[in-house]
Structure formats: structure tokens, C-alpha cells
C-alpha positions as CSV (number, residue, x, y, z in Angstrom):
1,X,70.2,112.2,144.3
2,X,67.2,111.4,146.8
3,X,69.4,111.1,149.6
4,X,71.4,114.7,148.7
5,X,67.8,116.3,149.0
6,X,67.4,115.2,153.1
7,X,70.3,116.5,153.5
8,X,70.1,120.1,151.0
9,X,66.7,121.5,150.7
10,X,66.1,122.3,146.9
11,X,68.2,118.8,145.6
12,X,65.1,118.5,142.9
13,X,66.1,121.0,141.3
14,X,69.3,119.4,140.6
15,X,67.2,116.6,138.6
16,X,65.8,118.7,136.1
17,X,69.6,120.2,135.3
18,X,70.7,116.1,135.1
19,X,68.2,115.5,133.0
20,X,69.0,118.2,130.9
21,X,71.9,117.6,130.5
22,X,71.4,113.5,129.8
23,X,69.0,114.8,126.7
24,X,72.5,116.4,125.1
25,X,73.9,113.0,125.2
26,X,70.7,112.5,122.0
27,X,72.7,114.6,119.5
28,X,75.4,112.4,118.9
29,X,73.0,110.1,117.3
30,X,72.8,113.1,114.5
31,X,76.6,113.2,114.3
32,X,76.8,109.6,112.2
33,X,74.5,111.3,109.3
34,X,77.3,114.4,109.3
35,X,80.0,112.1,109.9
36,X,79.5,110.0,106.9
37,X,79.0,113.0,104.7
38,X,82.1,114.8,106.1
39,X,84.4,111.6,105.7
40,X,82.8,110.8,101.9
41,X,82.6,113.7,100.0
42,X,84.6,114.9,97.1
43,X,87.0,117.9,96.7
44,X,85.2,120.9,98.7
45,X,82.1,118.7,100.4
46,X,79.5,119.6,97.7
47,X,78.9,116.5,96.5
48,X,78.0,113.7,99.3
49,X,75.8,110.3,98.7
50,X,72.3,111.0,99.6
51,X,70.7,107.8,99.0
52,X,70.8,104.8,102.3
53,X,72.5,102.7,99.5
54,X,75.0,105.0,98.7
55,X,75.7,106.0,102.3
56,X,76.1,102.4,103.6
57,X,78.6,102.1,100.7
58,X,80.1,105.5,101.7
59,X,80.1,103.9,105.6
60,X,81.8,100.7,104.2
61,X,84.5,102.8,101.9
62,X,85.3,104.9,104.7
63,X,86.0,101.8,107.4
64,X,87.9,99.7,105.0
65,X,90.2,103.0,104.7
66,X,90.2,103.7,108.1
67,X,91.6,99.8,108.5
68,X,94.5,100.4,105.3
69,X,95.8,102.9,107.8
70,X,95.3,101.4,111.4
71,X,95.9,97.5,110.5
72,X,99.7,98.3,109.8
73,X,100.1,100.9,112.4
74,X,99.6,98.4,115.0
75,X,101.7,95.8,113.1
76,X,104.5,98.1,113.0
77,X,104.0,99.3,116.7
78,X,104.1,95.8,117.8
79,X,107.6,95.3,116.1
80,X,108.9,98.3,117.1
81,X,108.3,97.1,120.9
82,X,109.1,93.4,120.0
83,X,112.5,95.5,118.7
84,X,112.8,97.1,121.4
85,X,112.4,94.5,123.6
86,X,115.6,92.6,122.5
87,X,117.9,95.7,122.3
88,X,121.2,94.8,122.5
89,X,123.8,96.3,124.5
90,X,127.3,97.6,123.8
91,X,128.8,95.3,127.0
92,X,132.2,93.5,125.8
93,X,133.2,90.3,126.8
94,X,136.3,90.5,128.8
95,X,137.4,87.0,127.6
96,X,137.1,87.3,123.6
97,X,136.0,90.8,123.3
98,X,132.6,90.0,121.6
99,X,130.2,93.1,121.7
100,X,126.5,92.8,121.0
101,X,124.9,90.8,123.6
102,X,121.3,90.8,124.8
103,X,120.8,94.1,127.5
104,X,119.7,91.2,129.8
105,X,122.8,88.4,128.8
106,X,124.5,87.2,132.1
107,X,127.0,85.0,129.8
108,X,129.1,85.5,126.5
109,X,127.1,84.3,123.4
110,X,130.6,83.0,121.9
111,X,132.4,81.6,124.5
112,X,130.0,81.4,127.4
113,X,132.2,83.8,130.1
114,X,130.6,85.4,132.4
115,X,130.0,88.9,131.4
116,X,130.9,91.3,134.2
């Protein structure tokens, strides 16, 4: 910003409104407090730990649930595109008729003709 105000008289200005704006980025520290209570409660949110033991637990309940659901997601994402991967095609073999071969197969898998 020092070199925009030689250029555009009144650039300090601009400063103050950064600044600003950098303080905003403080109230997300607040949000793990509210986070916690919002992911832990029970039934309509009136009853959240309040104790630091009881909220670390709460933290520790809440992560190992988060990972029951996000471990296998990306277990069964990987197969699906492992799957995916080795699609086969519906390409016959002009020789022996055998369907089934890998989309990128340049041979029969029975008797080794080349697939056209």
C-alpha cells in the first residue's frame, strides 16, 4: 500500500479500512467455543458441557464421529475410482466372440487376437 499512496493522494486511508477489516478475522477464534456447544448438545441445545473437561471430551466425541463418517467415505471413493478405472468394455472379439475386455485391451484375454 505505500507505493498506491505516491501514486493516489488519500491511500492511508485505505490502511485503517485493511485493518479493520483484518480485526474481523479475531472472531473466528469465538466460533470454536459455539462450535463445540452447537455439535454436543442434546435434543434442542439446552443442555451443553460447560466445564474445560467436559468440553475437551465433547471436542474428542465430536472428531471421532466426524472420522466414523469421513474414514469410509474416502475408502469407498477410492474404490469407486479404482472401479472405475478398470471398466470394462462391451468390445467382442471377432475370433471367439469373448465380450468383457479391459476399455484399454489391444488383445483378446482368451485367445490373444487382436481386437479390432
Amino acid at each position: 500500500m505505500p507505493s498506491m499512496s505516491l501514486v493516489v493522494g488519500g491511500a492511508q486511508t485505505l490502511l485503517v479500512v485493511r485493518a479493520l477489516r483484518l480485526l474481523r478475522l479475531f472472531r473466528i477464534f469465538k466460533l470454536g467455543r459455539w462450535a463445540i456447544v452447537t455439535m454436543t448438545t442434546v435434543g434442542y441445545g439446552d443442555i451443553a458441557p460447560r466445564t474445560v473437561p467436559g468440553q475437551v471430551l465433547a471436542s474428542i466425541v465430536m472428531l471421532m464421529g466426524y472420522a466414523i463418517i469421513a474414514v469410509p467415505t474416502g475408502i469407498v471413493s477410492v474404490e469407486l475410482a479404482q472401479a472405475k478405472k478398470y471398466e470394462t468394455g462391451v468390445r467382442a472379439c471377432r475370433r471367439c466372440s469373448v465380450e468383457g475386455h479391459d476399455a484399454d485391451a489391444v488383445f483378446c484375454k482368451k485367445c490373444g487376437a487382436r481386437l479390432g
